[in-house]
C-alpha positions as CSV (number, residue, x, y, z in Angstrom):
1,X,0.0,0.0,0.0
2,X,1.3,3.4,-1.2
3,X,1.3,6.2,1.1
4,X,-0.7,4.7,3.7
5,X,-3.6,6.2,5.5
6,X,-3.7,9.1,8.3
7,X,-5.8,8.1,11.1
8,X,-7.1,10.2,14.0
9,X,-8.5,7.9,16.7
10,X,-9.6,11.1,18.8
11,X,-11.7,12.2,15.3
12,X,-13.1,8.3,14.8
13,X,-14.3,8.7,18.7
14,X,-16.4,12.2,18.1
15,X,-17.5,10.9,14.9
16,X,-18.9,7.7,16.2
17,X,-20.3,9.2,19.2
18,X,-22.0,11.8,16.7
19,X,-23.2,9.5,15.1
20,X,-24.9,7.5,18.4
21,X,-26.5,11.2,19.2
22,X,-28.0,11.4,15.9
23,X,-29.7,8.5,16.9
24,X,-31.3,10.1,19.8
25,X,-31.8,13.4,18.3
26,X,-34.3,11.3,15.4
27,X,-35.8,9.6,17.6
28,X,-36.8,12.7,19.4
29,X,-38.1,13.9,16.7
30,X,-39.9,11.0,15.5
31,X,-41.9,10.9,18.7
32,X,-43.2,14.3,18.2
33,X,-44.5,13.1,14.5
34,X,-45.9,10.3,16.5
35,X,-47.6,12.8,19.0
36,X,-48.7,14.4,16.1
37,X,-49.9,12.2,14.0
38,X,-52.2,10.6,17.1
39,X,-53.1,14.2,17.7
40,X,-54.2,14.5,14.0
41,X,-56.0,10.9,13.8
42,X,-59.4,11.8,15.5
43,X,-59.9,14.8,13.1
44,X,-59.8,11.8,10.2
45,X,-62.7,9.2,9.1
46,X,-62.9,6.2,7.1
47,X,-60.2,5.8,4.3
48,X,-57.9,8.8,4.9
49,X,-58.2,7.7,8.7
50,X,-56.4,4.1,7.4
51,X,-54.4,6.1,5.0
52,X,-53.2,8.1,7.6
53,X,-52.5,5.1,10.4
54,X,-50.2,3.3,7.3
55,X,-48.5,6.6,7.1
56,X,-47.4,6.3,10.6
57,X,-46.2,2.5,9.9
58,X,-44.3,3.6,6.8
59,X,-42.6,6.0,8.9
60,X,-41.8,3.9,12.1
61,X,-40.9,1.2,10.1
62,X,-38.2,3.2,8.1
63,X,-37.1,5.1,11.3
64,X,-36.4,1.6,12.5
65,X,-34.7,0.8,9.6
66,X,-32.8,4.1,9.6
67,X,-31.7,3.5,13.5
68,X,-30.3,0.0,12.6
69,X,-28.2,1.5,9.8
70,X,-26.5,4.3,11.7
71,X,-26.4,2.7,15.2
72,X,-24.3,-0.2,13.3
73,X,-22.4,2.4,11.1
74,X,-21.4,4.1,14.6
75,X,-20.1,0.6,16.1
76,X,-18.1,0.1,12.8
77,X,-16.5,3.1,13.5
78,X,-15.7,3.0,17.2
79,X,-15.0,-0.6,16.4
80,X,-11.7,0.9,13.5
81,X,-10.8,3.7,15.9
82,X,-10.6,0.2,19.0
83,X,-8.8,-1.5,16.6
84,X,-6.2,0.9,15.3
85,X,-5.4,2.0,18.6
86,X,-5.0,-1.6,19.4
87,X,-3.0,-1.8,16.4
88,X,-1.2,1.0,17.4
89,X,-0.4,0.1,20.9
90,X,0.3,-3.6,19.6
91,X,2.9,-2.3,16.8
92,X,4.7,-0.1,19.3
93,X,5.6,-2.8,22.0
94,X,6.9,-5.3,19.4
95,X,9.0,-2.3,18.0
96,X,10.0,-1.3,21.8
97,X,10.9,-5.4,22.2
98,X,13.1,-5.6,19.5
99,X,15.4,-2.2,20.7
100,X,16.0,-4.0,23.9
């Protein structure tokens, strides 16, 4: 490999703990289009009253879907910046061994 790669574990650690508070911050928000879609759900009758409760299953399903797929993208990362360190730490006592 050709001119290798620069990796800040300290940036890998915000970004995957950025990541983990985007999670909470849409599921905050999802909860109040939940609130307001049950607010909204008396005001409706027959068809648009289904329509409307498979609108709300559309969206909690792909919020679901959504969490799953950033909640495992921010272990990934946190999981590289573990593993370089470890890398790291790993590569440096074998170097260290060999000096003495």
């Amino acid at each position: 490999m050709t001119g290798g790669y620069k990796v800040d574990p300290a940036a890998l650690h915000v970004g995957s703990n950025d990541m983990f508070n985007a999670i909470g911050e849409a599921a905050v928000e999802f909860m109040g289009h939940e609130d307001g879609l049950a607010g909204a759900a008396p005001g409706w009758v027959g068809s648009s009253q289904l329509a409307l409760g498979e609108l709300a299953a559309r969206w909690e399903l792909r919020h679901d879907q959504h969490k799953l797929r950033v909640d495992g993208l921010g272990s990934h990362v946190a999981e590289a910046m573990f593993s370089y360190a470890t890398n790291e730490d790993d590569s440096a006592r074998d170097f260290r061994s060999l000096r003495d």
